[in-house]
C-alpha positions in Angstrom: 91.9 -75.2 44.8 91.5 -75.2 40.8 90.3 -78.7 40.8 87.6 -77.8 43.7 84.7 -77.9 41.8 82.3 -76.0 44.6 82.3 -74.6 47.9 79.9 -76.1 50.4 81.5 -76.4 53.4 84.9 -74.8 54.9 85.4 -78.7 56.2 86.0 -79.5 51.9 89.2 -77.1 52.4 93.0 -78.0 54.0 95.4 -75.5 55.8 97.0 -75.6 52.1 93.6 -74.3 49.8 92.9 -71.7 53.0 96.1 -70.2 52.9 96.4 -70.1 48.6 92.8 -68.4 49.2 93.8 -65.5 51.9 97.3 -65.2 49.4 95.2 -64.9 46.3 92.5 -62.1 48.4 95.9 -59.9 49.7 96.9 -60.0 45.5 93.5 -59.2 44.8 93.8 -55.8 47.0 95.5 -53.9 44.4 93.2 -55.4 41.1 90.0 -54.4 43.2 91.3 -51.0 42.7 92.1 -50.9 39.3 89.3 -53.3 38.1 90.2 -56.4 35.6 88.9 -58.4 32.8 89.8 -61.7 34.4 86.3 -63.1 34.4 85.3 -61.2 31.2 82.2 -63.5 29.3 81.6 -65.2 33.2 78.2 -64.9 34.6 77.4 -65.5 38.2 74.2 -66.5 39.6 73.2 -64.9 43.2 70.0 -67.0 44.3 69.3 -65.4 47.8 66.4 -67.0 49.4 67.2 -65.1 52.6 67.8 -61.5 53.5 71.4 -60.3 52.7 73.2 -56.9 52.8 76.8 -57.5 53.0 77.4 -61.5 51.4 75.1 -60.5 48.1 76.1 -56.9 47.1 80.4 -58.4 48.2 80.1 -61.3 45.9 77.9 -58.9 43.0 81.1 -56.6 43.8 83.6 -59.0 43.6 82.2 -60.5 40.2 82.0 -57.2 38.4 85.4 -56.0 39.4 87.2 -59.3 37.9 84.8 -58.3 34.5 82.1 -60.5 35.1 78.5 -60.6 35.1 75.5 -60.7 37.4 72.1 -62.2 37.4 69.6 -63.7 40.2 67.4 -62.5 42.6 67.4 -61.5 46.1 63.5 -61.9 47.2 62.7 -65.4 46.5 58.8 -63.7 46.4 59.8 -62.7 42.7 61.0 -66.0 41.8 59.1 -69.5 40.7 60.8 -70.9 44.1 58.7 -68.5 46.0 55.3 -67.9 44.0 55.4 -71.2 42.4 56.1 -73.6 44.7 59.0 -74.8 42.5 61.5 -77.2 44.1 65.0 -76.3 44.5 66.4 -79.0 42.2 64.4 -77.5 39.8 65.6 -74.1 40.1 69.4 -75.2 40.4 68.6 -77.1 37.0 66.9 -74.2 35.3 70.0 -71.4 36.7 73.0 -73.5 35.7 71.3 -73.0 32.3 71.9 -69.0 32.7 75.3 -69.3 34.9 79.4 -70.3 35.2 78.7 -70.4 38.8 75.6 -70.3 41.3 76.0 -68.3 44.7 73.4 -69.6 47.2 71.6 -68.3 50.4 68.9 -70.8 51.9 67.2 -71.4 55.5 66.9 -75.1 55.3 70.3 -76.8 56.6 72.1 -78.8 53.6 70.4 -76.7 50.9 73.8 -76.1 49.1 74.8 -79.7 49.0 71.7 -80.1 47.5 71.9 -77.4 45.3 75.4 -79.3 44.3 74.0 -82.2 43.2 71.6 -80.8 41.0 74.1 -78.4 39.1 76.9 -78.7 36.7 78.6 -75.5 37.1 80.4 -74.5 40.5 78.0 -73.9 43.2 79.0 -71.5 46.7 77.0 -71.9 49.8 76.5 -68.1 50.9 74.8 -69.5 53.6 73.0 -72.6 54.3 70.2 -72.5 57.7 71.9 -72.6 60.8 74.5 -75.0 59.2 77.4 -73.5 57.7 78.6 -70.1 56.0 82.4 -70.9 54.9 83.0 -67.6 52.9 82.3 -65.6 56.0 84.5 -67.8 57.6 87.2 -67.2 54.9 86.9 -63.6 55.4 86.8 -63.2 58.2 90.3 -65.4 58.5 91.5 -63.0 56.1 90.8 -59.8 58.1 92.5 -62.0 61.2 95.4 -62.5 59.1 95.9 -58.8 57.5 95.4 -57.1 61.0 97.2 -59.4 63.1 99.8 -60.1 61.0 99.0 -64.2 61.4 96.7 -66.4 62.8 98.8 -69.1 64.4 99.5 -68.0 68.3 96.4 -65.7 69.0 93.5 -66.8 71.2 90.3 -66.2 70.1 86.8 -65.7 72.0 84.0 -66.6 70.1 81.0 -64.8 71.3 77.1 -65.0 71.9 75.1 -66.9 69.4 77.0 -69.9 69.3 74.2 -72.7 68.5 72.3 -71.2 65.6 75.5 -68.9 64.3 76.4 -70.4 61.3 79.7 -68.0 60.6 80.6 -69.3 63.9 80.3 -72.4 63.1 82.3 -72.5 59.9 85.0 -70.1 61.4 85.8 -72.8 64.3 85.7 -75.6 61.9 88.4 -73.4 59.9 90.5 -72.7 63.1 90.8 -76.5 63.6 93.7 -75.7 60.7 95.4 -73.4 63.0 97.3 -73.0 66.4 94.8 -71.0 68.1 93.3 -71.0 71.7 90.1 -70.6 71.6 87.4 -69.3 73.8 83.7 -70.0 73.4 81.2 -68.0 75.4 77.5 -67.8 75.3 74.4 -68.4 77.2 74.0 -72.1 78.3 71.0 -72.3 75.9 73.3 -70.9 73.3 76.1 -72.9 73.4 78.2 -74.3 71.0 77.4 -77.7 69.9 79.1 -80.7 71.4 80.3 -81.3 68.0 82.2 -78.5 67.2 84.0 -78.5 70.7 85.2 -82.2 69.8 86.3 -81.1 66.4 88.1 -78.5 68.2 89.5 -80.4 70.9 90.6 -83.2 68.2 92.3 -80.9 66.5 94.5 -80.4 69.5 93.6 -76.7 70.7 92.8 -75.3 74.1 89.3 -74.8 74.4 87.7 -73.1 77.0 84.0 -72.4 77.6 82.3 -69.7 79.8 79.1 -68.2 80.0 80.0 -64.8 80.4 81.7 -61.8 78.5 83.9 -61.1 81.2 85.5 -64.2 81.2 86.3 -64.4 77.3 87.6 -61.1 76.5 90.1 -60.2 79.0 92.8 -62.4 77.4 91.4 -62.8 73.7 93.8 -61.2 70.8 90.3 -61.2 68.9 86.9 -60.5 69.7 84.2 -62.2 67.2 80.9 -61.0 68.6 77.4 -62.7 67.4 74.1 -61.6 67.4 71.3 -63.4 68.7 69.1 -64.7 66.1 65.7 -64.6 66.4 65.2 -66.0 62.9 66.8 -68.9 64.2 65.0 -69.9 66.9 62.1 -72.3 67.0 60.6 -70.9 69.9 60.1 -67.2 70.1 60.3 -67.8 74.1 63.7 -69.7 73.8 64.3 -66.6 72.2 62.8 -64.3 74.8 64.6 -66.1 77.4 68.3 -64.7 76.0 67.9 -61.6 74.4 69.9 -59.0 75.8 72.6 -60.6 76.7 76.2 -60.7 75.8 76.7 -56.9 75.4 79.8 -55.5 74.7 79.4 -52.4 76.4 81.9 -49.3 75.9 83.1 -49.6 79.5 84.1 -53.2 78.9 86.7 -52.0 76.7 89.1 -51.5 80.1 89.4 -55.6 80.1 90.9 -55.6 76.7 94.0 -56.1 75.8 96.0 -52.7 74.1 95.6 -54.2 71.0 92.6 -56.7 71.1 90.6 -56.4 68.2 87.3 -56.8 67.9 85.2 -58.5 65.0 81.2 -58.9 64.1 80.0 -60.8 60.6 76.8 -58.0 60.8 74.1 -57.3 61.0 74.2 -56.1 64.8 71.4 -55.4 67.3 72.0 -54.3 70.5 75.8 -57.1 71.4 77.8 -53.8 70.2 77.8 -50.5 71.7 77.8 -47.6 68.8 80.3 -45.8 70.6 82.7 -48.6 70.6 82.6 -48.3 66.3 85.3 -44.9 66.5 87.8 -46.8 68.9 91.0 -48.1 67.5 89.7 -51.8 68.7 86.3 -51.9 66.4 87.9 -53.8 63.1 84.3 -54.9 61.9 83.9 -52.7 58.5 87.5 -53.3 57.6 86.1 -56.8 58.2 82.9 -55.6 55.4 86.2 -54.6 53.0 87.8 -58.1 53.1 84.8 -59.4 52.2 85.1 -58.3 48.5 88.9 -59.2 47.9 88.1 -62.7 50.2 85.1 -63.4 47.6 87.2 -61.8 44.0 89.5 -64.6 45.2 87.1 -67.4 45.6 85.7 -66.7 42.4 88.8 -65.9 40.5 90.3 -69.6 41.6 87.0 -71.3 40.8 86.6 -70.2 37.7 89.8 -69.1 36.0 
């Protein structure tokens, strides 16, 4: 990966740079403890055009425990972007200016290839529309990975958001790498796109799609629950029309297997039951954790 100037989409990335990735996040357990000077003098730029809680304050995290620094904002109503009308080209321009490397979060789909073109320094899409988020999807491999001990042999059950989800999205296009069977179940107006299933299906992996919780959990080794998006849809009656479903109710922890586990990227709604959080099958703030040594590692091989 140290000739990989950015990190736009997890497609840009072989089984080889995903595994040296999760490696270099499992070495950077211990030096998130003890802090480092690795990135000492670097400055990361967070341009968050969205609403973020866990991928902004992981990657501010990640950069100030390899002895970096951080600038950017995280309310594009403070910036030029958003009380302006500056374009984005223009704002990539001024930032890489500021920056070693710019960390972007953006509604419209393609904004971080966009943002690539325009910049000199490294660019990471923390985000892009409905399109793609690939250091989700590296995290969440990660967490996989540490708690099940590998990722080749399990079957996984992708669940409810699956057309405007984009950690879903770059988390199948990752597990195209992988000897996985996978299960995809949503809504039918929430399906996954045709796409994606081909990938998948190229790739050579069992696929199976249902349209109900019951069906995908009772044999899945892990449980990666969505939530529906409202943001997402272009019709707030589309929207109307599926909200509500695809709870994973505290009873329907009887289908699982003993030791299922049970993921979310966050935020939640309503998809997860608060009681299920204190069972030994809710993995999804260990899953928050691996964000931080998942991103210290990004960073640390992008810029080192």
């Amino acid at each position: 990966m140290g000739v990989l100037h950015n990190l736009i989409s997890i497609q840009d990335l072989t089984r080889e740079d995903i595994d040296m990735i999760l490696d270099r996040a499992t070495e950077m357990e211990e030096v998130a403890a003890l802090r480092s000077k690795i990135l000492d003098g670097k400055i990361m730029a967070c341009l968050f055009f969205e609403p973020s809680t866990r991928t902004r304050l992981s990657f501010e995290s990640a950069m100030l425990r390899l002895g970096g620094s951080v600038l950017g904002f995280a309310d594009v109503g403070v910036s030029s972007a958003g009380g302006k009308g500056e374009t984005l080209a223009d704002t990539i321009r001024t930032v890489e200016r500021y920056a070693d490397v710019i960390v972007i979060r953006h509604p419209l789909d393609g904004s971080a290839r966009v943002a690539a073109e325009f910049a000199n320094c490294p660019v990471i899409n923390a985000g892009s529309g409905a399109e793609e988020h690939p250091t989700q999807a590296l995290l969440d491999l990660y967490s996989i990975r540490k708690m099940k001990g590998s990722i080749d042999g399990l079957h996984i059950a992708l669940c409810g958001d699956l057309k405007y989800g984009r950690t879903v999205h770059s988390l199948a296009m990752a597990l195209t790498e992988y000897n996985v069977e996978i299960t995809l179940a949503a809504p039918e107006q929430l399906a996954m796109k045709p796409s994606i299933i081909a990938e998948l299906k190229r790739a050579g992996l069992s696929v199976r799609v249902v349209n109900d919780l019951d069906g995908a959990i009772r044999q899945a080794d892990v449980i990666y629950m969505t939530r529906i998006q409202r943001e997402r849809f272009p019709d707030i009656r589309e929207y109307d029309a599926v909200k509500g479903r695809f709870r994973l109710k505290y009873e329907d922890l009887e289908l699982l297997k003993e030791n299922a586990i049970i993921l979310h990227p966050l935020p939640r709604v309503d998809e997860l039951d608060p009681r299920i959080d204190t069972t030994p099958h809710a993995k999804y703030f260990d899953q928050v954790e691996a964000g931080v040594v998942t991103r210290m590692a990004i960073l640390d091989l992008i810029l080192s």
